[in-house]
C-alpha positions as CSV (number, residue, x, y, z in Angstrom):
1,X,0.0,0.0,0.0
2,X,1.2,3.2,-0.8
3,X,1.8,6.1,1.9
4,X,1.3,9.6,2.9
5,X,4.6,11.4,4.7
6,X,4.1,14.0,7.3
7,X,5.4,17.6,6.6
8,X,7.9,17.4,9.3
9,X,9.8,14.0,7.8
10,X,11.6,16.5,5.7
11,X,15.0,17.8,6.1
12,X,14.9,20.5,8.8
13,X,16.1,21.3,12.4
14,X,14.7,18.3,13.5
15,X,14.7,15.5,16.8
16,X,15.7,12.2,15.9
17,X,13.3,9.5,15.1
18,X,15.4,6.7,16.7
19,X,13.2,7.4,20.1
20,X,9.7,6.3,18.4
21,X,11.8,2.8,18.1
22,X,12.0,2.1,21.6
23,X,8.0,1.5,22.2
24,X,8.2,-1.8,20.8
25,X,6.4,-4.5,22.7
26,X,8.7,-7.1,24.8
27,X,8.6,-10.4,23.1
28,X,7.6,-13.2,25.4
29,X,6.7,-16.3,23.2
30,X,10.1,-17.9,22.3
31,X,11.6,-17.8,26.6
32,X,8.5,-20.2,27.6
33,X,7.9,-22.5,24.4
34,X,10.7,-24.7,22.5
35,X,10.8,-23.3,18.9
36,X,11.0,-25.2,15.7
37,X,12.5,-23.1,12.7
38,X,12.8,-26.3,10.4
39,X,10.9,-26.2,7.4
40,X,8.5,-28.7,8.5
41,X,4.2,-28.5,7.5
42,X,3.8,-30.7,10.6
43,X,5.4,-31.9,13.7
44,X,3.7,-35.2,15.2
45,X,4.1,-36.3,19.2
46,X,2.0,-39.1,19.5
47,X,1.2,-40.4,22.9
48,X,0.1,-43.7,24.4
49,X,-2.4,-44.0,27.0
50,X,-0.9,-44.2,30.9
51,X,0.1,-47.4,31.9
52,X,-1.9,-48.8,35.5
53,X,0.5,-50.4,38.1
54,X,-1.6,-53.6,39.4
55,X,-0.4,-54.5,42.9
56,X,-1.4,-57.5,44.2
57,X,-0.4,-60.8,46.2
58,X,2.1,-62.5,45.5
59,X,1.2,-65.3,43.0
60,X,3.4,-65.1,40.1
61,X,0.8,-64.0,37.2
62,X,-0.2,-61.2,35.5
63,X,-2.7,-60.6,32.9
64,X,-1.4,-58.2,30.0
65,X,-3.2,-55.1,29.4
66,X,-4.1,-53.0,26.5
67,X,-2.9,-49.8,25.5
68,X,-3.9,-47.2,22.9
69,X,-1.8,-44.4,21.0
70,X,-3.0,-41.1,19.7
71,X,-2.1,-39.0,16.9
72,X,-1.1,-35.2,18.6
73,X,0.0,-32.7,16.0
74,X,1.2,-29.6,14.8
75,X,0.4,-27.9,11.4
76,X,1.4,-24.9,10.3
77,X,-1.5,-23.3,9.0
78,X,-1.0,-19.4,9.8
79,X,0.8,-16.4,8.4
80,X,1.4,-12.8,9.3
81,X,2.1,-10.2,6.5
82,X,2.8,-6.2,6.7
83,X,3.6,-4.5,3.5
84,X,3.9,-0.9,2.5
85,X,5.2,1.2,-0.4
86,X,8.2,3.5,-0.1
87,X,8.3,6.2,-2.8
88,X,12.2,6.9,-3.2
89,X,11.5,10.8,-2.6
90,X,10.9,9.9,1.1
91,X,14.5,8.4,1.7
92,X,16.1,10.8,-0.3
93,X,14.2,13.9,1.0
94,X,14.1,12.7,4.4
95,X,15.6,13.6,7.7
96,X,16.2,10.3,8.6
97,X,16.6,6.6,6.6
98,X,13.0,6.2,6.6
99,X,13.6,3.1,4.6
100,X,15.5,1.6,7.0
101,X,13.2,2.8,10.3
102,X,9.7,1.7,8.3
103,X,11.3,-2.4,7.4
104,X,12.3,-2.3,11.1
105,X,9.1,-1.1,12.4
106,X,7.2,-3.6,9.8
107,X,9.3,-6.8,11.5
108,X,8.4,-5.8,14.7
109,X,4.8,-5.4,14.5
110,X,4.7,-8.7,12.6
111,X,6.9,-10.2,15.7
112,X,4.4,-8.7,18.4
113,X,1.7,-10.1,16.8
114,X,3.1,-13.6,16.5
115,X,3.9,-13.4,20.3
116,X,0.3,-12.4,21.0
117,X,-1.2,-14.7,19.0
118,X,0.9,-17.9,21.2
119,X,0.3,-16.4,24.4
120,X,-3.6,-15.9,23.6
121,X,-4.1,-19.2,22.0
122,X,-1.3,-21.0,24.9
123,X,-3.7,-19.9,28.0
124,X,-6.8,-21.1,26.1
125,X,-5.4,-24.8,25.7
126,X,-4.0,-24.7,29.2
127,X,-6.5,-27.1,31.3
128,X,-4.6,-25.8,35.0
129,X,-6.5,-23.3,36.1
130,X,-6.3,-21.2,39.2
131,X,-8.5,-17.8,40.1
132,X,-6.9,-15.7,41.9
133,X,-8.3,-14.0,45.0
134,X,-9.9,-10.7,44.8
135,X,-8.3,-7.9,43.2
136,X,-5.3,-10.3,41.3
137,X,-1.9,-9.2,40.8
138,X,-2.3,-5.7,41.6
139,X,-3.0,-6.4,44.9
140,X,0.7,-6.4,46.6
141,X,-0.8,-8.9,49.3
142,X,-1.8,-11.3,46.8
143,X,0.9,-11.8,44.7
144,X,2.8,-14.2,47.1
145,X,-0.5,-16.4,47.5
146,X,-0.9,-16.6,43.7
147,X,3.1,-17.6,43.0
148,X,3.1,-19.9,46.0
149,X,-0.2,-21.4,44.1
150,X,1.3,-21.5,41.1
151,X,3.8,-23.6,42.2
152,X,2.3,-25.9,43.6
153,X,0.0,-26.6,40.6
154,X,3.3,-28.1,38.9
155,X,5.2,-29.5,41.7
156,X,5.9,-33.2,42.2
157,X,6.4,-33.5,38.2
158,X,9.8,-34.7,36.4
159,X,9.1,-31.7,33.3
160,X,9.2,-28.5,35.9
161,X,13.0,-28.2,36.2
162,X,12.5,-26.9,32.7
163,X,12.0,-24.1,35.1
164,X,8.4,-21.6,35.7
165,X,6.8,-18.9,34.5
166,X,3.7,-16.3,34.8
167,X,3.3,-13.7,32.2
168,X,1.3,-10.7,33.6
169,X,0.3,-7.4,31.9
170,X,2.1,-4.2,32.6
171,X,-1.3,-2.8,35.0
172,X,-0.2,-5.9,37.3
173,X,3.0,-4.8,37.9
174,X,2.3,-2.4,40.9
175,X,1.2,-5.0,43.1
176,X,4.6,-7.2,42.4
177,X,6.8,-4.3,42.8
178,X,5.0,-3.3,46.0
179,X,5.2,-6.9,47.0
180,X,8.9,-7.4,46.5
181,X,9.4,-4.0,48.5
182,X,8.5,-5.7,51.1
183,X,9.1,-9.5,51.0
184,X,12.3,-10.0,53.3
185,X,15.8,-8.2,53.6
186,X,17.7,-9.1,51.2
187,X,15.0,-9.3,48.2
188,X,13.6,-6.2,49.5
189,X,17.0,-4.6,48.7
190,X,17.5,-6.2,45.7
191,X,13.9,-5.3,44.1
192,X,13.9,-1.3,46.2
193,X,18.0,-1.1,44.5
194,X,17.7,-2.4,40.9
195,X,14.1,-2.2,40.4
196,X,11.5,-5.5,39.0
197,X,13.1,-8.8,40.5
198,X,12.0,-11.1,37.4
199,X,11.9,-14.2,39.7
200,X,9.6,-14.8,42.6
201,X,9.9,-17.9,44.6
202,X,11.5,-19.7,41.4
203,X,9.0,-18.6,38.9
204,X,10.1,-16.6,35.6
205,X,8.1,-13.1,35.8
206,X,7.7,-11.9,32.1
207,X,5.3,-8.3,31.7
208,X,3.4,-7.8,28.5
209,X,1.9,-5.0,27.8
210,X,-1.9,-4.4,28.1
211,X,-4.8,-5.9,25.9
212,X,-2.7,-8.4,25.1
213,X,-4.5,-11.0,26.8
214,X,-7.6,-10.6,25.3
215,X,-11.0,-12.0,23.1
216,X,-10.7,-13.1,19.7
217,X,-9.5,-15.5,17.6
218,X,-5.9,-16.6,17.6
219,X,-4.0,-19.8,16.1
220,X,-7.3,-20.9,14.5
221,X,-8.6,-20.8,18.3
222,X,-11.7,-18.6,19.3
223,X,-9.8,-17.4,23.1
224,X,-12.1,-15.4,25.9
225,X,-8.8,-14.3,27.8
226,X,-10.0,-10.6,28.8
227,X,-8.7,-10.6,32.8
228,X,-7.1,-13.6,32.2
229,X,-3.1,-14.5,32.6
230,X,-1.1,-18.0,31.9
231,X,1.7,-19.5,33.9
232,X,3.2,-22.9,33.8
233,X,6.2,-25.0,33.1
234,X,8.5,-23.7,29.9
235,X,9.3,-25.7,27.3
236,X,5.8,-27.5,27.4
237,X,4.5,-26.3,24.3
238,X,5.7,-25.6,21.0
239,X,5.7,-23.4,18.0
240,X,6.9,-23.8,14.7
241,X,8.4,-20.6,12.6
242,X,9.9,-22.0,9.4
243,X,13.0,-20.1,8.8
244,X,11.7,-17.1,11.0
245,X,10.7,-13.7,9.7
246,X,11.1,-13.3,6.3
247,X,11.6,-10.1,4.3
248,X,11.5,-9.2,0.8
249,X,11.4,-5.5,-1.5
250,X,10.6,-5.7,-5.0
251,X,10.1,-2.8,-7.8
252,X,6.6,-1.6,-9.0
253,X,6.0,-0.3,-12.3
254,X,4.4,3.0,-12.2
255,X,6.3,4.1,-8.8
256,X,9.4,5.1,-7.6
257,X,10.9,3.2,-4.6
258,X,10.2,0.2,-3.1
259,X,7.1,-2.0,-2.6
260,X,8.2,-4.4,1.4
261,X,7.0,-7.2,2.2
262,X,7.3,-8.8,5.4
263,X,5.8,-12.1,6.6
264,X,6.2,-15.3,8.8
265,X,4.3,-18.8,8.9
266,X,3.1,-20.1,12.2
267,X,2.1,-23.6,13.8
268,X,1.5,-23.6,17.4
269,X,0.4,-27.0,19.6
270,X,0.3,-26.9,23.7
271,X,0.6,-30.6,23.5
272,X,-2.2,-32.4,25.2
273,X,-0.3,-35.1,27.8
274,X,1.2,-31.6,29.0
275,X,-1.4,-29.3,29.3
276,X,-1.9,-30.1,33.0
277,X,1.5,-28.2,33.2
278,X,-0.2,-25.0,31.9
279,X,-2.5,-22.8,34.0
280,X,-4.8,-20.5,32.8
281,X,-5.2,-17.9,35.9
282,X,-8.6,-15.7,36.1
283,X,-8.3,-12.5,37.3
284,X,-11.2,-11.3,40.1
């Protein structure tokens, strides 16, 4: 699509547009799932149904039981596309590489989305669920209970040193920062000193920013995650971005410049002999 360029994008006594690229949103996806970049349509984990111990007398005989083994996949069925058209006079003309700025700024929408679309779709499939007491993260009294809880949920199983995690939105943070304030010496120093402590009680604090746990459809799932938050066991899930972000520029007859392109394919699969290890926490 073609553009429109404001007035002030040309060369004058000017402040630098390097500062609008620091409100990007932080990227969360890739530190709690494993990531496949291979070129693969589809990635199959089947799974057999759980064995049951008999325990019995001692009489030397068994009987031999039956087991079944189901089919658990992922298929890469999504995409994510920007494009734009950048006349040449806007580069040449310009205070700044607007060139460079606009392919930058189209990666990382396409990025943000992709990380949106896996946590949304993540703490739909998760079948933990927790509900926190009233008033959630932002209550500094609460967010002790909740990790404690959160814990607990996963403990006991072989898969949680992978390590734990809790993503929370940015209007939760208040309460954790209040709560680490006052949460014993030595933390208390280290969170009042440096700021966010990432890790409470073992578990991987990551902040999104907010309305990104919301309604809609994401990953081919219809998700009601408005007040919602996800937590869990990394490494659980998976999702597959063959050969990552791609990028591409190409000439258009008729214009000067550049026609951008920039797009990624997607597969994403919270496997189901795993989900347990995913909560989906409500927010009262």
């Amino acid at each position: 699509m073609a553009n429109t360029t404001a007035t002030t994008a040309y060369r004058a006594k000017w402040f630098s547009s390097n500062i609008q690229a620091t409100l990007k949103a932080a990227l969360v996806a890739e530190k709690i799932c494993q990531v496949d970049r291979s070129d693969s349509k589809y990635i199959w984990n089947p799974y057999g149904a759980a064995p049951t111990t008999v325990v019995q007398t001692i009489i030397g005989t068994y009987t031999p039981a039956t087991y079944t083994t189901t089919n658990d996949t992922l298929e890469v069925i999504n995409e994510f596309i920007v494009s734009e058209h950048i006349y040449d006079f806007v580069s040449v003309l310009g205070n700044y590489d607007m060139f460079a700025s606009r392919t930058e700024e189209m990666v990382a929408s396409v990025a943000t989305s992709i990380d949106k679309s896996i946590l949304n779709a993540l703490c739909e499939d998760a079948t933990g669920a927790y509900t926190t007491p009233a008033g959630g993260f932002a209550t500094a009294t609460n967010v002790g209970v909740i990790t404690s809880e959160i814990c607990g949920k996963v403990a006991g199983y072989a898969d949680a040193f992978r390590g734990l995690y809790c993503v929370i939105e940015n209007t939760d943070l208040p309460g954790v920062l209040q709560y680490e304030a006052t949460a014993g010496f030595s933390f208390a120093d280290s969170a009042l000193n440096n700021g966010f402590v990432k890790s409470i009680m073992g578990v991987d604090f990551y902040v999104v920013r907010s309305g990104t746990f919301a309604d809609g459809t994401y990953m081919a799932t219809t998700c009601t995650n408005v007040n919602h938050r996800v937590a869990g066991v990394k490494g659980v899930s998976t999702y597959a971005a063959p050969r990552g972000i791609q990028y591409n520029e190409k000439t258009r007859s008729g214009y000067t410049g550049k026609e951008v392109v920039v797009w990624g394919y997607l597969g994403f699969k919270a496997w189901y002999n795993k989900l347990t290890l995913t909560i989906d926490i409500t927010l009262v």
